[in-house]
Wavefront OBJ file of the C-alpha trace (Angstrom):
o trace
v 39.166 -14.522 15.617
v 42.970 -14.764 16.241
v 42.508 -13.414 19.465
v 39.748 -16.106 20.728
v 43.076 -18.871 20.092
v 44.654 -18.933 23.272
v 41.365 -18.861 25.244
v 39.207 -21.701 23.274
v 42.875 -23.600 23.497
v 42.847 -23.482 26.950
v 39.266 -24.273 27.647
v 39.879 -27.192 25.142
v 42.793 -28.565 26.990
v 40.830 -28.622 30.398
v 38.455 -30.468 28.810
v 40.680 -32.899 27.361
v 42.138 -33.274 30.808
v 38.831 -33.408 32.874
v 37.443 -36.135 30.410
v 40.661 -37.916 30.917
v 40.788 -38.607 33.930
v 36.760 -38.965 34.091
v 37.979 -42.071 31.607
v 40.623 -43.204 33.461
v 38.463 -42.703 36.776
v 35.546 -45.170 35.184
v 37.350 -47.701 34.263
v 39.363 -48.113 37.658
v 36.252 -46.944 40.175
v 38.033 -43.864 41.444
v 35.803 -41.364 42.812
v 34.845 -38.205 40.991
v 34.359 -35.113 42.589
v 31.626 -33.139 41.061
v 29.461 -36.003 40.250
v 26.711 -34.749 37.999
v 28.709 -31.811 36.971
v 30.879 -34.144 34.850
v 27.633 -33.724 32.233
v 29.144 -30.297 32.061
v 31.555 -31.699 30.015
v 29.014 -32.857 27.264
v 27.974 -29.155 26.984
v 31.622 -27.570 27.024
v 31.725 -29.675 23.801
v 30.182 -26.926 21.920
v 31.683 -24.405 23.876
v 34.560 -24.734 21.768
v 33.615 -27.206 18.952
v 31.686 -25.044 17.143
v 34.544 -22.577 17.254
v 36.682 -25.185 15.864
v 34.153 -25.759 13.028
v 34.577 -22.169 12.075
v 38.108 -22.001 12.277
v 38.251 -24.966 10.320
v 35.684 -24.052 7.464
v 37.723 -20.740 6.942
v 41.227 -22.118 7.089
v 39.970 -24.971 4.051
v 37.873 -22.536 2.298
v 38.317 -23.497 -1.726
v 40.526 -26.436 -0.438
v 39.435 -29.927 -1.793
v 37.198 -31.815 1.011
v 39.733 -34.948 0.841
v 42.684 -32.648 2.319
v 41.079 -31.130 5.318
v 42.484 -32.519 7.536
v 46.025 -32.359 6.405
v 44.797 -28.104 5.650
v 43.434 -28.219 9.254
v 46.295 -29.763 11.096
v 49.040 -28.183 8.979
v 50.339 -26.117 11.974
v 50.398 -29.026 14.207
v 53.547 -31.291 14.883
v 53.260 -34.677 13.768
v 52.571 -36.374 17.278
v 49.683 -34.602 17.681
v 47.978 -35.499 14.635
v 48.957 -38.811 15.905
v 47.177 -38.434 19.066
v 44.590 -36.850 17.358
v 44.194 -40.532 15.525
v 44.678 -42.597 18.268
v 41.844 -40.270 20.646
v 39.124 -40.920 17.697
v 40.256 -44.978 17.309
v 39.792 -44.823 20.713
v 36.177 -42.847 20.870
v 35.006 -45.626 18.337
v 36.404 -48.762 20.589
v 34.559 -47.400 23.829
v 31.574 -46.985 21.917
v 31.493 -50.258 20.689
v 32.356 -51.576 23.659
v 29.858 -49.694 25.420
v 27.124 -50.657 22.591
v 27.889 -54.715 23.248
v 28.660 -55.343 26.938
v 27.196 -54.380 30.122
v 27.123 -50.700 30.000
v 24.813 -50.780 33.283
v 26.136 -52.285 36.108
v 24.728 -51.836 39.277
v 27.068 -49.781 41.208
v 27.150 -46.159 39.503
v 30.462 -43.997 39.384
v 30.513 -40.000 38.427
v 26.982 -39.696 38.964
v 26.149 -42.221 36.333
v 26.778 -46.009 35.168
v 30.653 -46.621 34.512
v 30.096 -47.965 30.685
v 28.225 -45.064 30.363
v 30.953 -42.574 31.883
v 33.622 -44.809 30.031
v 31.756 -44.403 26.653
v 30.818 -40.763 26.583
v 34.440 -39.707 28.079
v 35.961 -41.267 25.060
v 33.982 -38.791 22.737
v 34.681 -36.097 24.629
v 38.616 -36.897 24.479
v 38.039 -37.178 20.682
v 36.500 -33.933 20.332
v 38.242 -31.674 22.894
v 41.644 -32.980 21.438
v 40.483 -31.784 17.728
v 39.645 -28.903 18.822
v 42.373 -28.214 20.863
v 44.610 -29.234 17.422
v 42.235 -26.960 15.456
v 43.790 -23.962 17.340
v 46.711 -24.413 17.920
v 47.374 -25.381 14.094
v 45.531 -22.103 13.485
v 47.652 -19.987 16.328
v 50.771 -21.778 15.017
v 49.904 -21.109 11.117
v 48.131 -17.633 11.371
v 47.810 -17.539 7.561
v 45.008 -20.535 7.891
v 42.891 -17.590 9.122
v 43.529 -15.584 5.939
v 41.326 -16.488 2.883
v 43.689 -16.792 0.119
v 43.106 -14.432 -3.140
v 45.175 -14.033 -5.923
v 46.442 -10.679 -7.031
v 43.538 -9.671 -9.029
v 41.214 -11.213 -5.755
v 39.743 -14.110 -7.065
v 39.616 -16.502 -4.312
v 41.924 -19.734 -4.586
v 42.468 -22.450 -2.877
v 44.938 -22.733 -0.030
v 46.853 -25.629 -1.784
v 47.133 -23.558 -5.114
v 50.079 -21.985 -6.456
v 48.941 -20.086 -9.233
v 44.830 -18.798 -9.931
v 42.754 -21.466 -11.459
v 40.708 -18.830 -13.169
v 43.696 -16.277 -14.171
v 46.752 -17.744 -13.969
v 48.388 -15.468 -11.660
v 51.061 -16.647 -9.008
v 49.459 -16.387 -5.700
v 51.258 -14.256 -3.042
v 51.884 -15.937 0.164
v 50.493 -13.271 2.890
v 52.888 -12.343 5.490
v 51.395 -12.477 9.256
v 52.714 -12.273 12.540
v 50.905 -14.430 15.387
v 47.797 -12.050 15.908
v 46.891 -11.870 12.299
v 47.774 -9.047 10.931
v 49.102 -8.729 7.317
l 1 2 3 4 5 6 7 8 9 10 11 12 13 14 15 16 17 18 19 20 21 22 23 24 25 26 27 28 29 30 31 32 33 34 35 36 37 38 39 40 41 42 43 44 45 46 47 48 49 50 51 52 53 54 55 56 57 58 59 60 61 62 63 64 65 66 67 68 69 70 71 72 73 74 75 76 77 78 79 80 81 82 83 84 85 86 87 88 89 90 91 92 93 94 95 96 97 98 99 100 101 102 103 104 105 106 107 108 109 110 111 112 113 114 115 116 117 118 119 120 121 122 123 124 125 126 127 128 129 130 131 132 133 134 135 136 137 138 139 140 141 142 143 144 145 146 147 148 149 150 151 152 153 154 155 156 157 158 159 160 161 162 163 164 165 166 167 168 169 170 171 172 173 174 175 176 177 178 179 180 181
């Protein structure tokens, strides 16, 4: 899995780009070359969503739900958890916007109606910048990738110190970037 990192970040930073300016391009009537491919970018969604899913359900495993995020994003500097927050605020404000104005004027842009390239864009942002946080938290903090164990290998929690079920002091794991104990 370590070794996917670089590639789904990449792939998840083009598509934070490409939506970008797919955003920026609706809202100020640029042209966008590619037209109907830009639906491509709904799909490449999953391409590396569901990857960050993963990577995310085994860096929190026996973590508390209300501190995934801060498990999650631990490898990431604070502005981009920042961003992160500002990319989904702004996913929810172009859907509403898109939900109670004209989302169908009569001139179409990118191969579809601006609201609706303005709306969808905003999601995509959201989600290709998670993801792209997702791994490079993960790259950054290689021991996310580890399921923690105390020394008799009950498994713990990430946030825990010592074993809730035997007491032991748990061993921090020593990794280098590709994974490896």
């Amino acid at each position: 899995m370590a070794g996917l990192l670089l590639p789904l970040m990449a792939l998840a930073e083009v598509g934070l780009l490409l939506s970008l300016y797919v955003n920026i391009a609706s809202w100020f009537g640029l042209p966008i070359p590619g037209r109907e491919l830009v639906w491509g970018l709904h799909l490449g969604i999953f391409v590396v969503w569901i990857p960050a899913v993963l990577v995310g359900n085994r860096a929190t495993q026996g973590t508390p739900p209300e501190i995934y995020w801060k498990t999650v994003l631990s490898g990431c500097p604070a502005w981009m958890r920042y961003v992160g927050g500002v990319l989904f605020a702004y996913a929810v404000l172009t859907f509403l916007w898109f939900m109670f104005t004209d989302a169908f004027p009569p001139h179409r842009r990118a191969g579809m109606p601006a609201g609706i390239a303005t709306g969808f864009s905003g999601h995509w942002m959201a989600f290709y910048g998670a993801a792209f946080a997702i791994f490079y938290s993960a790259y950054r903090n290689p021991r996310l990738l580890i399921p923690p164990t105390c020394p008799e290998g009950h498994p713990v929690a990430a946030s825990d110190a010592f074993c809730p079920r035997c007491g032991k002091k748990i061993q921090i794991p020593v990794v280098n970037r590709e994974g490896m104990r």
